[in-house]
N, C-alpha and C positions, 0 to 999 in steps of 0.2 A: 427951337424952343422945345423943350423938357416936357410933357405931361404932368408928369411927377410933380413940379413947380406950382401947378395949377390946385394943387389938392392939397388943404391944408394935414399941416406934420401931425401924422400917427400921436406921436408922443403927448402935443399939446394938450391932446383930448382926453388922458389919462384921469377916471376921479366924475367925470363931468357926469355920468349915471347914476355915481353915490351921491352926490350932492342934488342931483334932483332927486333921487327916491327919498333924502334925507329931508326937505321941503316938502314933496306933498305926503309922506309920511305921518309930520306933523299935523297938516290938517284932517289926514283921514282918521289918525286914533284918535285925537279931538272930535271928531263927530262922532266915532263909534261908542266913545266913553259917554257922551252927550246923550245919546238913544238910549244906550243900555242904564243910563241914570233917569231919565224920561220913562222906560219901561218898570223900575223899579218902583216909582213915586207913582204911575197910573196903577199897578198890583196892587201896589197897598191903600189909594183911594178907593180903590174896587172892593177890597178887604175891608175897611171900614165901612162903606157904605153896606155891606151884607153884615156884617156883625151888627151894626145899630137894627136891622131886619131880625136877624137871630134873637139878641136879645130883647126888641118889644114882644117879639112871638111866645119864648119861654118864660118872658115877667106875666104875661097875662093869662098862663097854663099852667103855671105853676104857684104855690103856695107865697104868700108874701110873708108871711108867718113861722114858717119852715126854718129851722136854724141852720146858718151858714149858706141857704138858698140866695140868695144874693150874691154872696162871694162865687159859689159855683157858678154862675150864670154872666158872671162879670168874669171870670177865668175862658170859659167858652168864647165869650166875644172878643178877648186875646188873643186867642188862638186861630180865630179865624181872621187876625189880619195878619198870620204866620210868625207873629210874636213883634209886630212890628208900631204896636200899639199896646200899652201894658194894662194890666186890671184897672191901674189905681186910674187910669184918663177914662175908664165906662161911669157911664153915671146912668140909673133908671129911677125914675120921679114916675111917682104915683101920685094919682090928683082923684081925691083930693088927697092931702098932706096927711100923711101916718094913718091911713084907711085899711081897713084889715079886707078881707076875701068877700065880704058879704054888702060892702058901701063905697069902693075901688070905680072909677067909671072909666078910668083911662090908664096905659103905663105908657112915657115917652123914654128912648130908651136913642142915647147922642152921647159924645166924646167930648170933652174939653180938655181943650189944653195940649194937645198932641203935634209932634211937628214930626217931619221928614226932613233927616241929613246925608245929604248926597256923601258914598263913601269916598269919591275922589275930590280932590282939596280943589281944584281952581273952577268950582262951580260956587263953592261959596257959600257961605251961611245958612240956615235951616228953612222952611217952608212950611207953614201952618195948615194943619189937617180941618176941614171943615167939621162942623157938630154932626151933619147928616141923622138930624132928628126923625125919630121915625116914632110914630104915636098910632096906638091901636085902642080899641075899646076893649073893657074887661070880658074874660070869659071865665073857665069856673074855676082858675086860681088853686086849683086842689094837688097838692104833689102823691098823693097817696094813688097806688098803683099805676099811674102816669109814667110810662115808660120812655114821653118824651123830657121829662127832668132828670135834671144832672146826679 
């Protein structure tokens, strides 16, 4: 008897490497797309949760009176979720309601309406960004020589 016989044919086994790296291949870019979509959506809950910080900070240092101060300060908190939350989802509410610099006791400064879409398709529909309210009490509201206003 042969040795040779014993050992399965060279041949048959041709392919059989690519078809397993083709299998767990799959599963490994599936989890790798999976993290790096996971890592995207924690950057920008982290981005929001610091922008609603930024802007209670700047609504209650700066002027409520001040024209276009609002819009600047609702651009800022844009930018610090790397544009990943737009102006128009900042919202800052002064309480009491339409209170000017001198009768203001609080600014809450939270998102509505904001969501996260994973950029690769078979994750699937979008995910709603919390408000992450953040509410300070008033300070002196003055934008003139305030170097930390927009």
């Amino acid at each position: 008897m042969k040795l040779t016989r014993l050992l399965p044919d060279p041949h048959a086994q041709r392919g059989v490497a690519a078809v397993e790296f083709a299998l767990i291949a799959i599963l490994f870019f599936t989890l790798l797309l999976g993290i790096m979509e996971f890592g995207r959506w924690l950057f920008l809950l982290n981005g929001a949760n610091e922008a609603t910080r930024l802007g209670a900070r700047l609504a209650v240092v700066c002027s409520v009176e001040a024209p276009g101060e609002l819009t600047r300060i609702k651009a800022r908190m844009s930018a610090m979720t790397g544009g990943g939350v737009p102006a128009a989802n900042m919202v800052l509410d002064y309480f009491p309601v339409n209170c000017d610099a001198s009768n203001c006791r609080t600014v809450t400064a939270r998102i509505v309406g904001a969501t996260f879409t994973p950029v690769t398709p078979f994750f699937g529909g979008t995910f709603a960004i919390p408000q992450f309210p953040t509410s300070l009490p008033r300070e002196y509201m003055t934008s003139a020589g305030n170097p930390v206003c927009p």
